[in-house]
N, C-alpha and C positions, 0 to 999 in steps of 0.2 A: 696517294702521295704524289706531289708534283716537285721538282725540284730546277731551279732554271738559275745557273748561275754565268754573269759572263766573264766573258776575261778583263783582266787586268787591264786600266787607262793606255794607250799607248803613245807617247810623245811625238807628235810628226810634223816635225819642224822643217827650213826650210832644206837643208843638209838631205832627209830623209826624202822630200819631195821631188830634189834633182836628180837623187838617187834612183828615184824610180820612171820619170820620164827620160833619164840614160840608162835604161834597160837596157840597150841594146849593145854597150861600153864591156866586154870582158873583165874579168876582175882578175887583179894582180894575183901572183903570188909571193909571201915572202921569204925569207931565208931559211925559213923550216917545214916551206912549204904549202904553208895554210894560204888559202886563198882571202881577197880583203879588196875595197874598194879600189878599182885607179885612181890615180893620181888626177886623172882628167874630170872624173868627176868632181872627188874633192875639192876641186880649183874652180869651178862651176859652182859649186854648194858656196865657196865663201864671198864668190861675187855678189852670187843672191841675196844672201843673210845679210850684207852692207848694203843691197838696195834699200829703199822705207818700202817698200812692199815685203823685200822679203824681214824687216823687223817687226811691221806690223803682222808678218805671217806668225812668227815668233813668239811675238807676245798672244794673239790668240791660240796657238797652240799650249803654251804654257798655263792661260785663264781654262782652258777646258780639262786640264790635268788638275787645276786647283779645283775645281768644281766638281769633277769625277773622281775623285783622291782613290776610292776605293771599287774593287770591282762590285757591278749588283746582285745582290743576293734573294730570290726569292724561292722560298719553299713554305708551300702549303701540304698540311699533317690531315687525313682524314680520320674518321674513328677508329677503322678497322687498322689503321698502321701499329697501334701501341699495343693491339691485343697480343704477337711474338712480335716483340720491340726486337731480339735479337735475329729472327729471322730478315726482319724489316731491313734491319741497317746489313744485316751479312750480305742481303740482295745488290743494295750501293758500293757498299765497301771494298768488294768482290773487285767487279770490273776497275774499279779504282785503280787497283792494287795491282792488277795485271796491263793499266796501261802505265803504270808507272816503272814498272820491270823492264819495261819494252824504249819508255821512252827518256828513262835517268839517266844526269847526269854526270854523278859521280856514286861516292860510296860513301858511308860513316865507319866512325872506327866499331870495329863488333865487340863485343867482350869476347876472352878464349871461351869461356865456360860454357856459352850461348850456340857453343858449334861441335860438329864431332870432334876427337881429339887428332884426327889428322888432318884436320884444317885449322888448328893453332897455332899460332906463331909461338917463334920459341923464344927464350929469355931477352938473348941480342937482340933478337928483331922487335920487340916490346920496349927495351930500354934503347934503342935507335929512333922508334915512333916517339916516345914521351921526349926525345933531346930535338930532332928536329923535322919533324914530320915525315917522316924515310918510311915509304908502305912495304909491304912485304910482299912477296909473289902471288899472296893469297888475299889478301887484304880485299881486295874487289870482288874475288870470291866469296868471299863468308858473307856479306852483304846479299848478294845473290840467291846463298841460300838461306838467309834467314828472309828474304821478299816468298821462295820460293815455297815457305812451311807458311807461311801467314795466311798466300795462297791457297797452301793444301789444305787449312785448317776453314777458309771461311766456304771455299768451293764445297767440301765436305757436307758445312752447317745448312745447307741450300739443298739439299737432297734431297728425294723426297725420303722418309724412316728402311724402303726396301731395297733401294741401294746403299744406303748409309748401316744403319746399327743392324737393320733387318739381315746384313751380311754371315752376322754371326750367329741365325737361330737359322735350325734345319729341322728336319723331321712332321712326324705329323702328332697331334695331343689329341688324347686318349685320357679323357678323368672322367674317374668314378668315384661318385660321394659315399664313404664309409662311414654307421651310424656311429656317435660314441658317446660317450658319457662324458658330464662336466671335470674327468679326471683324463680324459681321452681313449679311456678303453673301450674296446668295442664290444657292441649292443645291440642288442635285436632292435628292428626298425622301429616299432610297436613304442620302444622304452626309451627310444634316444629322446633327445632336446636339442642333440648337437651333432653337424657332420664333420667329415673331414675330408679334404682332396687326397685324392693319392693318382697313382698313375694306371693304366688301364693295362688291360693285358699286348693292346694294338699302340701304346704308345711308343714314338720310334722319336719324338724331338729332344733335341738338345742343346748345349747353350755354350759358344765356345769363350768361357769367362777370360781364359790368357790373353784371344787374340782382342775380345771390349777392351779389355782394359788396355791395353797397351796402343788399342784406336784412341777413345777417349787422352789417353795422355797425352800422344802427340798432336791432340787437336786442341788440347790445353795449353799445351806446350805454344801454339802457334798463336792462341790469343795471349799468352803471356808476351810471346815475344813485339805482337802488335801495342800492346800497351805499351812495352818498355820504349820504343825505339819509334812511339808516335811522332815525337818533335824530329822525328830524322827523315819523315818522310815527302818532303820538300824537297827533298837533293832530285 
């Protein structure tokens, strides 16, 4: 598989152009402290943009977003990708998912249900978000860990079987074929037609079904949660 995608058009007009050969202009800050262009640039930017150089900058900046509308997308599939398709994409999706943890935005709303029960908000703080957007102390939280189980779940999926499932089988296996009869009872070897496994005197392996299942779920759990909350991972 090859996958080469670029970024997004980006508009650089004549504003942006002055902006960057006054590199060297410190940038304001405003009354909350966020830093933002000077004033001195600014003032430069709209000289420019009223010269015809800088409209005709303008307009060619504009024709090459009309033309580029969208960012390019090229991915080439070889055979062997589709033999574990799920393998395949958990390999992509993986990294994805961990730089997007690192370099988001903001958050989406979580459902309560989707989180442990001490990171849900409670009644007031639910009917505060539904009246006027009012996040709660956790709110940014729960997002966090639902990125954080998506995470756990596809890093998991990429194992190789002896760190992943192989976690939960120990011991060593020890079978011995017992002859038996088409009813299962046992038979002298001479008379069988039929064996049966069983476990050996030296068998020591074991299977810890509590702790599979409760891996499995929460790696279930974490592909559920990626399907649910795919359109929210833009932010």
């Amino acid at each position: 598989m090859k996958v080469k995608i670029k970024k997004y058009p980006r508009f650089f007009g004549p504003y942006q152009l002055v902006e960057k050969l006054m590199f060297w202009v410190p940038k304001e800050k405003d009354e909350y402290g966020f830093p933002h262009t000077s004033d001195r640039v600014h003032r430069a930017g709209e000289w420019y943009a009223d010269t015809w150089l800088g409209e005709a900058h303008s307009w060619l900046a504009n024709k090459y977003v009309d033309i580029v509308e969208k960012r390019r997308v090229c991915v080439h599939i070889d055979p062997w990708d589709s033999w574990s398709a799920d393998h395949t994409l958990a390999e992509v999706i993986l990294p994805v998912l961990v730089d997007l943890k690192c370099s988001k935005q903001g958050a989406c709303n979580v459902d309560p249900e989707d989180v442990p029960e001490n990171m849900r908000p409670g009644k007031l703080e639910i009917e505060q978000y539904n009246k006027d957007g009012t996040t709660d102390a956790l709110f940014f939280k729960r997002w966090d860990w639902v990125l954080d189980e998506m995470i756990w779940a596809f890093s998991e999926h990429v194992k190789d079987w002896d760190e992943s499932e192989g976690q939960f089988f120990s011991g060593t296996h020890d079978i011995v074929w017992t002859p038996v009869d088409e009813l299962g009872n046992e038979v002298a070897k001479e008379d069988s037609k039929y064996s049966r496994m069983d476990r050996g005197p030296n068998d020591t392996s074991d299977f810890d079904s509590e702790g599979y299942d409760a891996y499995q779920a929460r790696k279930q759990n974490g592909f559920r949660l990626f399907g649910k909350y795919y359109t929210a991972l833009w932010i």
